[in-house]
VMD Tcl script that draws the C-alpha trace (Angstrom):
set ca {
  {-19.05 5.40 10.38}
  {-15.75 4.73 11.61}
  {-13.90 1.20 11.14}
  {-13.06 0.43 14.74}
  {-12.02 -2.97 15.92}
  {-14.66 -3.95 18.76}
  {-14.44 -6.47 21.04}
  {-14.23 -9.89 19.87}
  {-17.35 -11.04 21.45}
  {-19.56 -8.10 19.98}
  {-17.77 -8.97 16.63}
  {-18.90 -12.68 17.14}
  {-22.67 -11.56 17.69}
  {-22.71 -9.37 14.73}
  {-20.43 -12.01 12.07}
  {-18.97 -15.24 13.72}
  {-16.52 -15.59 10.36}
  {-15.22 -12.05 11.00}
  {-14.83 -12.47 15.07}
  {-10.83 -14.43 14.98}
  {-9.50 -11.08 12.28}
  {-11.01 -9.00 14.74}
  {-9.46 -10.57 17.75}
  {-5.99 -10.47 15.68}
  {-6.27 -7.14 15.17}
  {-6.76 -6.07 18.89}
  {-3.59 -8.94 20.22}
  {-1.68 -7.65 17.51}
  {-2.52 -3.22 18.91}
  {-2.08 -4.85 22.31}
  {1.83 -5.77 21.53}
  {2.75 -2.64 19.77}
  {0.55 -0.20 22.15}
  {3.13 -1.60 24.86}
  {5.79 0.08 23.78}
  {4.25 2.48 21.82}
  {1.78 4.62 23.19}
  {1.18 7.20 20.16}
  {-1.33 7.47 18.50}
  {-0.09 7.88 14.87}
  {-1.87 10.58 12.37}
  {-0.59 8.49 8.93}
  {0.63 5.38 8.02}
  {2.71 4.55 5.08}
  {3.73 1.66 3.27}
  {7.02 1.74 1.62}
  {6.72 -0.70 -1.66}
  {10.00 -2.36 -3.72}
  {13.05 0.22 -3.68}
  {11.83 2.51 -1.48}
  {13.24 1.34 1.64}
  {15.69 4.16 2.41}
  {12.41 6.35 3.46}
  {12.61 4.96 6.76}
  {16.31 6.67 7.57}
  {13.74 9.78 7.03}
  {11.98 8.69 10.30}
  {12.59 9.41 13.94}
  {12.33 5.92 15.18}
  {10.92 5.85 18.63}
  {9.62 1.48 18.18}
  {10.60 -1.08 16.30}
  {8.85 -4.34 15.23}
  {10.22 -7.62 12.79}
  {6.95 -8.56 11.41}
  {7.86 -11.98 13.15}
  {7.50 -10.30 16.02}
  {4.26 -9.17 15.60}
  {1.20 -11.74 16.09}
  {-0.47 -12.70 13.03}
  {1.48 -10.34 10.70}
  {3.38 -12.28 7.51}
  {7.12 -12.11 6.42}
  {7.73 -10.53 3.88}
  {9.77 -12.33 1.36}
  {10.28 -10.04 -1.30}
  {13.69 -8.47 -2.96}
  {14.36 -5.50 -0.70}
  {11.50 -5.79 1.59}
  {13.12 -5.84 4.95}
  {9.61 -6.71 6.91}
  {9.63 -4.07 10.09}
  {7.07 -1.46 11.01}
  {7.95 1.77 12.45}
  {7.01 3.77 14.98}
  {8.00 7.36 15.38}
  {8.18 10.68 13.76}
  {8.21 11.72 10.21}
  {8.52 15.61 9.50}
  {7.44 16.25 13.42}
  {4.22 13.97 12.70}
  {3.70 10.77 14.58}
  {3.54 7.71 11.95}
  {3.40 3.88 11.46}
  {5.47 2.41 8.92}
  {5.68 -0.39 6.98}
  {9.39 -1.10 5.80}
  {8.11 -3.57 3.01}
  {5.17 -5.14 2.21}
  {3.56 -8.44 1.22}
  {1.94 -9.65 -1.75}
  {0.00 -12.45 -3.18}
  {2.67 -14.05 -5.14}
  {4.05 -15.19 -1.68}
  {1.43 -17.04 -0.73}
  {-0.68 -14.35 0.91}
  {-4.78 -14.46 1.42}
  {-6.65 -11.04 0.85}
  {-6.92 -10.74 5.18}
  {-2.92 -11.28 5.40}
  {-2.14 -8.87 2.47}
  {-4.78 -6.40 4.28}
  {-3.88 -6.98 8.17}
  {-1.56 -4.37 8.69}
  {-3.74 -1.98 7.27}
  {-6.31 -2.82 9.69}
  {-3.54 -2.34 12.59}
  {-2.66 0.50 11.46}
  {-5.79 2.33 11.47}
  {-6.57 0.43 14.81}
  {-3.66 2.08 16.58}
  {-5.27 6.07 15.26}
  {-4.03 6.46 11.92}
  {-6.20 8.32 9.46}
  {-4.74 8.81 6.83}
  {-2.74 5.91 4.49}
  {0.55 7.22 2.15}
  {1.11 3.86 0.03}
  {3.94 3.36 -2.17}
  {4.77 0.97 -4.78}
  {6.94 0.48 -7.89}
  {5.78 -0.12 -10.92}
  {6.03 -0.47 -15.01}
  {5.07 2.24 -17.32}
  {2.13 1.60 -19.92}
  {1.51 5.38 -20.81}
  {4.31 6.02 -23.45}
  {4.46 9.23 -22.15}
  {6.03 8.69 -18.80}
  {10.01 7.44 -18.06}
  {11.81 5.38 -16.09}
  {12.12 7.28 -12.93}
  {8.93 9.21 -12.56}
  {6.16 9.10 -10.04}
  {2.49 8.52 -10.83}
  {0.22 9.66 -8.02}
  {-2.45 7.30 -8.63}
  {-5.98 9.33 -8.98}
  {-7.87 5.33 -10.12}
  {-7.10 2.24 -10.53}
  {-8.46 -1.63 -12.41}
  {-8.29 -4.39 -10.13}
  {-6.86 -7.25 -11.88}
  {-6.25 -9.44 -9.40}
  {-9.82 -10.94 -8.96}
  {-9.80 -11.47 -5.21}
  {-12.69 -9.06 -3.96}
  {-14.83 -9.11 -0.40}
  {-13.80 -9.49 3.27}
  {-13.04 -5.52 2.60}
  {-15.06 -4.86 6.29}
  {-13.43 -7.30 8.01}
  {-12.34 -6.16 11.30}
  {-14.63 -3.40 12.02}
  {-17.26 -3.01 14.97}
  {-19.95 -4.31 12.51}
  {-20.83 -5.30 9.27}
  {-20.70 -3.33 6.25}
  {-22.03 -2.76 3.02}
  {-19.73 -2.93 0.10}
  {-17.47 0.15 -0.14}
  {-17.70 2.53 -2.68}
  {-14.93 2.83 -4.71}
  {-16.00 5.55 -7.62}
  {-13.31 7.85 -5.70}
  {-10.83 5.93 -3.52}
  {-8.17 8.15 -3.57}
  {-8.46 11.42 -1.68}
  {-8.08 14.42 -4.48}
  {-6.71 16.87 -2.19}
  {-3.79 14.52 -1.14}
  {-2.85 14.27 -4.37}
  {-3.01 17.45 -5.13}
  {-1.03 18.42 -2.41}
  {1.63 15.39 -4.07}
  {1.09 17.01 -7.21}
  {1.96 20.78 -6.06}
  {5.42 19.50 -4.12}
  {6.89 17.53 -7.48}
  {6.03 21.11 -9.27}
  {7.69 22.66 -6.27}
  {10.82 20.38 -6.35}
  {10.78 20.17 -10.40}
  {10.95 16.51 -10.63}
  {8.02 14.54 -12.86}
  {5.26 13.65 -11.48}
  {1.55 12.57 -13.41}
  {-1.95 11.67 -12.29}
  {-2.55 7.71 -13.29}
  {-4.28 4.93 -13.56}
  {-2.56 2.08 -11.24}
  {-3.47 -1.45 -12.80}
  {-3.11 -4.07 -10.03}
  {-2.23 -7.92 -10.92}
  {-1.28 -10.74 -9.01}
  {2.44 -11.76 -10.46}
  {4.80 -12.89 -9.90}
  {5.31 -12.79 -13.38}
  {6.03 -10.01 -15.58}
  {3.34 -9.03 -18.52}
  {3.35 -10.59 -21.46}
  {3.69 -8.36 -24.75}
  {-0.56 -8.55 -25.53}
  {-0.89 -8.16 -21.73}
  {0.89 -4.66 -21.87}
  {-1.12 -3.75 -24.92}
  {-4.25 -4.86 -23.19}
  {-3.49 -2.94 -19.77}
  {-3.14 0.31 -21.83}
  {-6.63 0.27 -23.65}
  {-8.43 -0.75 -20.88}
  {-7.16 3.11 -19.73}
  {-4.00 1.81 -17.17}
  {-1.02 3.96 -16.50}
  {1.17 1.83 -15.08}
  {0.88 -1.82 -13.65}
  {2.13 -3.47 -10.77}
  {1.41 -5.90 -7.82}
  {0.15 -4.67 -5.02}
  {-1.24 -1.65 -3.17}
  {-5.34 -2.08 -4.36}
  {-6.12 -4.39 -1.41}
  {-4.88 -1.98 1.01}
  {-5.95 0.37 -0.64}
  {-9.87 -1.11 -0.71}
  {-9.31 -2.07 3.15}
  {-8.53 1.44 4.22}
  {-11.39 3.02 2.05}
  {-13.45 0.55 3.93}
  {-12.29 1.99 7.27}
  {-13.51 5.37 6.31}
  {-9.61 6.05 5.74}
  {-8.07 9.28 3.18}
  {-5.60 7.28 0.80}
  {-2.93 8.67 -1.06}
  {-1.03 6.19 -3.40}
  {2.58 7.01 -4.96}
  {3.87 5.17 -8.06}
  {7.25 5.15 -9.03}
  {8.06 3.98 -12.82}
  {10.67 1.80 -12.92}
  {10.57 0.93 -16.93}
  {8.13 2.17 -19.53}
  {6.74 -1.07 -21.52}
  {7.74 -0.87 -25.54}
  {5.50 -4.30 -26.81}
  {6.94 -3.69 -30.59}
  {10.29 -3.40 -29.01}
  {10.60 -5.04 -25.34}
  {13.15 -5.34 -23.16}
  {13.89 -7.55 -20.43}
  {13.60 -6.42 -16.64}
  {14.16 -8.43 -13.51}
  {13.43 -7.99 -10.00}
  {17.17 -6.44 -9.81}
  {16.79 -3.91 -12.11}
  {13.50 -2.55 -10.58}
  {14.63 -2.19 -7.63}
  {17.71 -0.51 -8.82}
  {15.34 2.28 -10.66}
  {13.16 3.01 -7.62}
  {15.76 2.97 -5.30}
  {17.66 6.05 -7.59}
  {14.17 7.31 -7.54}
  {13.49 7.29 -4.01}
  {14.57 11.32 -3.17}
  {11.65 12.13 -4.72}
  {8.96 10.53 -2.19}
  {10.47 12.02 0.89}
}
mol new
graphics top color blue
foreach p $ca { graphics top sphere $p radius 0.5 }
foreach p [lrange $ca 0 end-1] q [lrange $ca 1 end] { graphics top cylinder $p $q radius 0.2 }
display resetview
């Protein structure tokens, strides 16, 4: 079953808490189908650093997010806050040039909105992004992890059906992320020589940095690499019967017996240099 927005006032005889996010969704497809008629095949999120993907895409539409009904600013370091209409390698997409998180402020339905849009307007398949910090001593500063599980850490579950033509059952998430995608990741960083691993992606809610036991914690539950964002998109767009592929790039591999301080600067700094290895 597909997750299509339906009218509001179906939505309202089906679940009158879930009728407004539908509405939202359908002004918010309304503004952007006006001057943008496509219907995309992806969307992609591009996370902290990764910005300079966009000069990849043919832009045929451009939206601020404050242009966009019920969509949230983002107010992150080098989050510029626009989605993207156009062409990426010949294939119509939606982009989002930055995200938000929860640290700002955001509920689960803001965080998960433009997901919802995004599959609203035709796309089936979501490409997410993020940046993140190493826990597997095995992986550098500078690699990509393409994310095969992950732990939710943040503690904010449901709502992951809101917005579809009726309600749903929890979504199974033994498998959110679709194996041939990454795969397919897998087989271009062998391609283009550049390191790339399968990983698990441990989500938290910041905006603080891990603590020294935190780090040490994260890497026997069985995480990868931690970070914070991407899982509630991710859940929303499994929910929506979307194919996920999720691409995490390691800005600093965590040493508890010896740490080092990192900023918000210097991750961005890493992901940006990065960055040629996600187009």
């Amino acid at each position: 079953m597909k997750c299509e927005v339906s009218n509001a006032s179906t939505t309202s005889l089906m679940n009158p808490v879930l009728a407004p996010l539908a509405s939202n969704v359908q002004q918010t497809v309304g503004v952007i189908r006006a001057v943008w008629p496509t219907r995309p095949r992806a969307a992609v999120i591009l996370g902290t650093g990764l910005g300079n993907v966009a000069n990849e895409i043919e832009v045929e539409a451009e939206f601020g997010y404050f242009d966009l009904p019920h969509f949230r600013r983002s107010t992150a370091l080098a989050h510029r806050g626009r989605l993207l209409c156009g062409r990426l390698g010949g294939l119509p997409v939606v982009t989002m040039d930055g995200r938000c998180h929860h640290y700002e402020g955001c509920t689960y339905h803001e965080l998960t909105f433009p997901v919802r849009v995004m599959h609203a307007l035709g796309a089936e398949v979501l490409i997410a992004s993020n940046a993140s910090g190493g826990l597997n001593p095995k992986f550098a500063a500078g690699d990509v992890v393409v994310q095969d599980d992950h732990l939710d850490l943040m503690f904010r579950r449901g709502g992951l059906s809101a917005g579809c033509s009726m309600p749903r059952p929890a979504s199974p998430m033994q498998s959110p992320y679709d194996r041939e995608l990454a795969e397919l990741a897998l087989s271009v960083a062998r391609r283009e020589n550049f390191a790339a691993h399968r990983g698990v992606y441990v989500a938290v809610t910041g905006p603080n940095y891990e603590t020294r036991a935190e780090y040490r914690m994260f890497r026997r539950l069985g995480g990868d690499v931690v970070g914070m964002s991407t899982v509630p998109e991710v859940e929303t767009a499994v929910a929506c019967g979307m194919r996920v592929l999720a691409l995490s790039t390691v800005t600093n591999v965590a040493r508890p017996d010896a740490p080092e301080t990192v900023d918000a600067e210097d991750v961005v700094d890493v992901a940006s240099h990065a960055e040629p290895n996600l187009r």
